[in-house]
C-alpha positions, 0 to 999 in steps of 0.5 A: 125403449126398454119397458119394465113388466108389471103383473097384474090381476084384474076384475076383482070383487071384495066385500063391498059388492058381492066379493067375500075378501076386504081390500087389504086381504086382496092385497096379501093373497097378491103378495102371495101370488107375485103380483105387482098390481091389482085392479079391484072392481066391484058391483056399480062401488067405487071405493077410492079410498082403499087404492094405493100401496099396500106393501109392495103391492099397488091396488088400484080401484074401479067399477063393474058397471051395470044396469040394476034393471039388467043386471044380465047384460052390458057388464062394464069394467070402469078402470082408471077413473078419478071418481065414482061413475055409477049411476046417471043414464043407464045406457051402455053407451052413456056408461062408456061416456062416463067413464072417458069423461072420468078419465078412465078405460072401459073395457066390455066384460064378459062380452061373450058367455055360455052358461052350463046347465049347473052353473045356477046364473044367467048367460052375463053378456054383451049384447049391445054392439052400437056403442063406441069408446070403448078401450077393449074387450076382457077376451078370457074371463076365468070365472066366465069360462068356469061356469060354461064347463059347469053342464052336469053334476059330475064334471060341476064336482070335478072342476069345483076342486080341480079347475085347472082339468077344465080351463082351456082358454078363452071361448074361440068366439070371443077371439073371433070377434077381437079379430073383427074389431080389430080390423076397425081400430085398436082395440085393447086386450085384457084377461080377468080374474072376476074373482069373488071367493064364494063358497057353494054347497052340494048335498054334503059337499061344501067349497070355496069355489075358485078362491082368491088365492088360486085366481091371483095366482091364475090368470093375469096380465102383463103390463110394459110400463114406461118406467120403474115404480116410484113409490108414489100411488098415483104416479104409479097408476098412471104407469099402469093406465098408460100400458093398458091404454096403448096395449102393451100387454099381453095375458097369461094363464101363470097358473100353468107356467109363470110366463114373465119373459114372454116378448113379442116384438116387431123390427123395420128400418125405422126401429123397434116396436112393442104390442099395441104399437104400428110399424109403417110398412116401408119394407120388411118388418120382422116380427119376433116372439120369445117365450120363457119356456118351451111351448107352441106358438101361432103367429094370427094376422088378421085372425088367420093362422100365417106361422107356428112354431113349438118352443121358445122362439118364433121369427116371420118376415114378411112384407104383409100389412095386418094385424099380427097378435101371438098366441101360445099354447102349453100342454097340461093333463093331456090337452092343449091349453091357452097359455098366453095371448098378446095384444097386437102389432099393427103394421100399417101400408103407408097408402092407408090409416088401416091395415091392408085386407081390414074390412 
């Protein structure tokens, strides 16, 4: 079927936690940036009243889940709740619960982080891997990867006021890690913002440090929903859970290049199929990626490299069950620099519930 993509920005802060905008700010830096949806989710807040239209941008509301007495670790992102999770036991694996229980997603934010010696905070990672339930891992969180490039004061001045010389991509361990859990089940995709808008000061210097306008406009991703806006919030917001639920989205690092248009698709004899979907293995399965623009293009299964190509289109046939997921690459400054990441295909042996080669 044909899908209709929505941009989205997720991990969001304002005023009620430790954000620096209101809701309805948020909402106008989306406008500006060209954004269909925004997912707002601060510190253990949910503020449910601020979620709907607000112009033609859907602003959606969840929560960072944390433990006040661990505030360094098992961050949260609660999203598609119906009503505030906080609270209770403060165990990971009871804040999962909770938030399927509200009817939600629960993705690990964060999972994997390094700190540089200038960043001023703690290394804010997962550390307890027991726990099941969980929708999917935010695999690139721009703030995240921000503060591991902060390892002395020179390059701290340099990527305060030009953050795009040191982005490159989500931290290799946390892809690595994707592609282990993968290979257990599905196991869903997301890129985040964790955008909060605050100002820092050095000596004489003093900046807002990765504004709200920079970060909407920076990293987001991409959602295939089943159907057009109707103008109804809640109706809408089902759209918006439904993709993320199943996978059919993809990230993108728009700040380099707008990447609406990026497709990846898998074909066989019993039809067509989109990210986060499974083709039965009967035969040949025809794996297609199209890129709005030209740029270098890796074709992962089960977390090794099986074909690439540099500009808009890559086509591999093959006969192999696996995990395929695409990532794309665009030049800027002198670097390669992650452009967009797609959530899997799955192309499944009909002999067996799991892919061939899964652990």
């Amino acid at each position: 079927m044909a899908f209709h993509e929505r941009i989205g920005n997720l991990h969001i802060h304002t005023i009620l936690s430790d954000g620096h905008a209101t809701h309805a700010e948020v909402a106008a830096f989306a406008a500006r940036a060209g954004l269909d949806v925004v997912v707002v989710t601060d510190h253990n807040v949910y503020a449910g009243a601020a979620q709907g239209w607000h112009g033609d941008v859907l602003v959606l509301v969840g929560e960072e889940l944390h433990d006040p007495e661990d505030a360094a670790h098992n961050h949260l992102l609660a999203i598609g709740i119906d009503r505030d999770v906080a609270g209770g036991d403060a165990g990971a694996q009871a804040r999962i619960d909770a938030v399927n229980a509200a009817g939600g997603l629960a993705f690990l934010a964060h999972p994997i982080e390094h700190s540089g010696a200038c960043a001023g905070e703690p290394e804010i990672d997962w550390v307890c891997w027991g726990v099941s339930g969980y929708a999917g891992l935010e695999i690139w969180n721009y703030m995240s990867e921000f503060k591991a490039h902060l390892t002395n004061w020179p390059l701290t001045v340099l990527a305060a006021y030009w953050p795009q010389l040191v982005i490159r991509g989500p931290h290799p361990e946390t892809l690595a890690l994707w592609d282990e859990l993968l290979a257990d089940g599905p196991v869903v995709g997301i890129a985040g913002t964790d955008a909060h808008g605050a100002t820092y000061s050095l000596g004489p210097l003093c900046r807002q440090v990765l504004p709200y306008a920079y970060l909407l406009s920076a990293l987001n991703t991409h959602l295939l929903v089943r159907e057009p806006w109707s103008g109804d919030a809640a109706r809408d917001a089902a759209l918006v859970w439904e993709a993320l639920r199943r996978g059919r989205a993809f990230m993108a690092y728009d700040g380099l290049a707008p990447a609406r248009g990026f497709s990846f698709t898998a074909e066989s004899a019993g039809g067509s199929y989109a990210m986060g979907e499974t083709v039965d293995a009967a035969g040949e399965v025809t794996l297609r990626v199209a890129a709005p623009r030209r740029v270098r293009l890796r074709l992962v299964r089960n977390g090794s490299l099986v074909a690439e190509a540099t500009g808009m289109h890559l086509t591999h046939r093959t006969r192999e069950a696996g995990v395929y997921r695409v990532e794309a690459y665009r030049r800027y400054a002198g670097r390669q620099r992650a452009w967009v990441l797609s959530n899997p295909i799955r192309v499944r042996a009909l002999t067996t519930g799991y892919p061939q080669g899964a652990r």
